[in-house]
N, C-alpha and C positions, 0 to 999 in steps of 0.2 A: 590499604596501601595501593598506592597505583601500580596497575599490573595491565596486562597487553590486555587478557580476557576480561578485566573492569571495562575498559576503553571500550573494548566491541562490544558489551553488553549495553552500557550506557548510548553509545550510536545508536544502535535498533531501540531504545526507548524512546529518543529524546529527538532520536530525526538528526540527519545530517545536518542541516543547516543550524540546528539549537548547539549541537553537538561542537563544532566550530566556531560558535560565537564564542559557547565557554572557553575553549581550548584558547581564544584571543584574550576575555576578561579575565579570568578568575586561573587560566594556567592547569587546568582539570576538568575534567568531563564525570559528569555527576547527574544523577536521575535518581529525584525522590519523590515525595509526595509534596504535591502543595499545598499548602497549608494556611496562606490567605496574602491579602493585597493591604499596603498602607494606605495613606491618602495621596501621596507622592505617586505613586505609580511600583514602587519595589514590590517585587514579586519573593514569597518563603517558602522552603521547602526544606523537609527533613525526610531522611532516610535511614533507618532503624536498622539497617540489616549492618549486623556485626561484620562479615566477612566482607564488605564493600565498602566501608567506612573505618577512619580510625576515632578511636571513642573521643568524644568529646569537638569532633569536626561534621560531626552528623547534622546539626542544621546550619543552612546558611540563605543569604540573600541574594536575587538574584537585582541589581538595580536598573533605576530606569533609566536612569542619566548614562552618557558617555564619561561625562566628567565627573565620575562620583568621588564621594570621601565618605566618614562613617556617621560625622554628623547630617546626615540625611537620613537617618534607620530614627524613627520617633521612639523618647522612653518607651513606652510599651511591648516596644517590640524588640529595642535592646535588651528588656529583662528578660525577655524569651531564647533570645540568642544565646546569651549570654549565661544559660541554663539559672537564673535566678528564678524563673517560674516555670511551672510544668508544664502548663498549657499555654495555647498560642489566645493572644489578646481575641480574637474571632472568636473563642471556644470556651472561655475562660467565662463564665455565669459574673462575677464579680464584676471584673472589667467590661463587662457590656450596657451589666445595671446601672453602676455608679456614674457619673460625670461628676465632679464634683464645681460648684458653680464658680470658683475661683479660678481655672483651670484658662487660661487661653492656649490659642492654636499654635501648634510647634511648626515651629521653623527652622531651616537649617542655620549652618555656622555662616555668617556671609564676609566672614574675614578675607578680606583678597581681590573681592569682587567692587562693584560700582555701587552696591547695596549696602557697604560697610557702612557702619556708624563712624562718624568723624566729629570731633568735639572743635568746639567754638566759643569762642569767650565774648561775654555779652557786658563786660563788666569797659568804664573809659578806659582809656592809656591812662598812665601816672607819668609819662612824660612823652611830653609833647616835640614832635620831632622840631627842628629852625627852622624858617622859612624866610628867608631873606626877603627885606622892603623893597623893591628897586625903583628907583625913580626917573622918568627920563633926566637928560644932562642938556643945559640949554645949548644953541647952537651957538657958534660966536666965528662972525668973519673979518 
């Protein structure tokens, strides 16, 4: 739970300046362990200690973006968040071995953005708009 002595503990961990950014992102002041980096730049970090955390909010992300959402956290590491695995994809033997060669590189959602997919039709018209003959009109004086 957040408590005044969380708050001061987490400031002398994490440094004033760290300590404030959170208090602006994420609305809490939090110092755990880090735990590793994506390809994006997001930073994880979990903190096990019972009495400083409530269960099940003990890992989270720190991101890199200003303008983040959650489709930016790659599968791998939403299954970590997300406690569907124990270990973080950095530590995890499995996930380090495997690539699988079907696999392309993740990308975020780019719904919104100038990146978004926009669909186009390649197929004629079925109807063709009028376009009036016009002819000149002789002069007559």
């Amino acid at each position: 739970m957040v408590s005044i002595g969380r708050t001061i503990r987490s400031l002398r961990r994490v440094g004033l300046r760290e300590w404030w950014r959170q208090l602006q992102y994420i609305g809490d002041a939090k110092s755990g362990r880090f735990v590793g980096m994506d390809q994006f730049g997001n930073r994880y970090y979990e903190n096990r200690n019972g009495e400083e955390e409530v269960p099940g909010r003990h890992r989270w992300v720190d991101y890199a973006q200003h303008d983040y959402n959650a489709s930016q956290v790659p599968p791998e590491w939403h299954s970590w968040i997300s406690h569907i695995r124990k270990e973080p994809p950095t530590h995890d033997p499995i996930m380090k071995a495997y690539e699988p060669p079907w696999k392309t590189p993740y990308v975020e959602n780019l719904t919104g953005t100038r990146g978004a997919f926009k669909t186009y039709n390649t197929a004629a018209p079925k109807i063709q708009p009028w376009e009036p003959k016009v002819s000149s009109r002789g002069q007559t004086s």
